[in-house]
C-alpha positions as CSV (number, residue, x, y, z in Angstrom):
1,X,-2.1,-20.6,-17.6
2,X,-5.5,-19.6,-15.4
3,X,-3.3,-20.6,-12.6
4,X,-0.5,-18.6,-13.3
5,X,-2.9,-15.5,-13.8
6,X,-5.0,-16.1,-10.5
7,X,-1.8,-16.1,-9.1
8,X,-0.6,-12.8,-10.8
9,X,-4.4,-11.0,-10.4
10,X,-4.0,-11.9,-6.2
11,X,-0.8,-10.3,-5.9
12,X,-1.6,-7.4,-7.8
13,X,-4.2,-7.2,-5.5
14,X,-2.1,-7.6,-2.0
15,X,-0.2,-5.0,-3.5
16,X,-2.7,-2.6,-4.0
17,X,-4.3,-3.0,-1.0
18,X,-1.1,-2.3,0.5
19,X,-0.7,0.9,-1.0
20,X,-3.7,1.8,-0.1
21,X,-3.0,1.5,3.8
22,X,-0.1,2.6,3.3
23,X,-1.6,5.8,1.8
24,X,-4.2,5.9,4.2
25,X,-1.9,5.4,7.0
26,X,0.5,8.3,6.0
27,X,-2.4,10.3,5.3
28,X,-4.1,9.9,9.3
29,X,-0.9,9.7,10.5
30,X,1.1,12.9,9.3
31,X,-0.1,15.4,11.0
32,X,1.1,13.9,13.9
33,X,5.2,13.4,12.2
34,X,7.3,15.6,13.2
35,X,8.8,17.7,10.1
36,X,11.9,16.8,10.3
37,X,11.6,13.1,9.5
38,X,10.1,13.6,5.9
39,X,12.3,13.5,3.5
């Protein structure tokens, strides 16, 4: 079971991280996107 849940708590993890450049990447980035390819 505690490997299953490391398992579990490091993808929770990559995900997160993810989001978070993802978000932060969106959030430097957007000034520079041209309006018309936001949906």
């Amino acid at each position: 079971m505690k490997m299953v849940c490391s398992i579990a708590g490091g993808i929770v993890t990559l995900v997160a991280l993810t989001v978070l450049n993802s978000a932060t990447f969106l959030f430097f980035y957007q000034p520079q996107t041209p309006k018309c390819l936001k949906k």
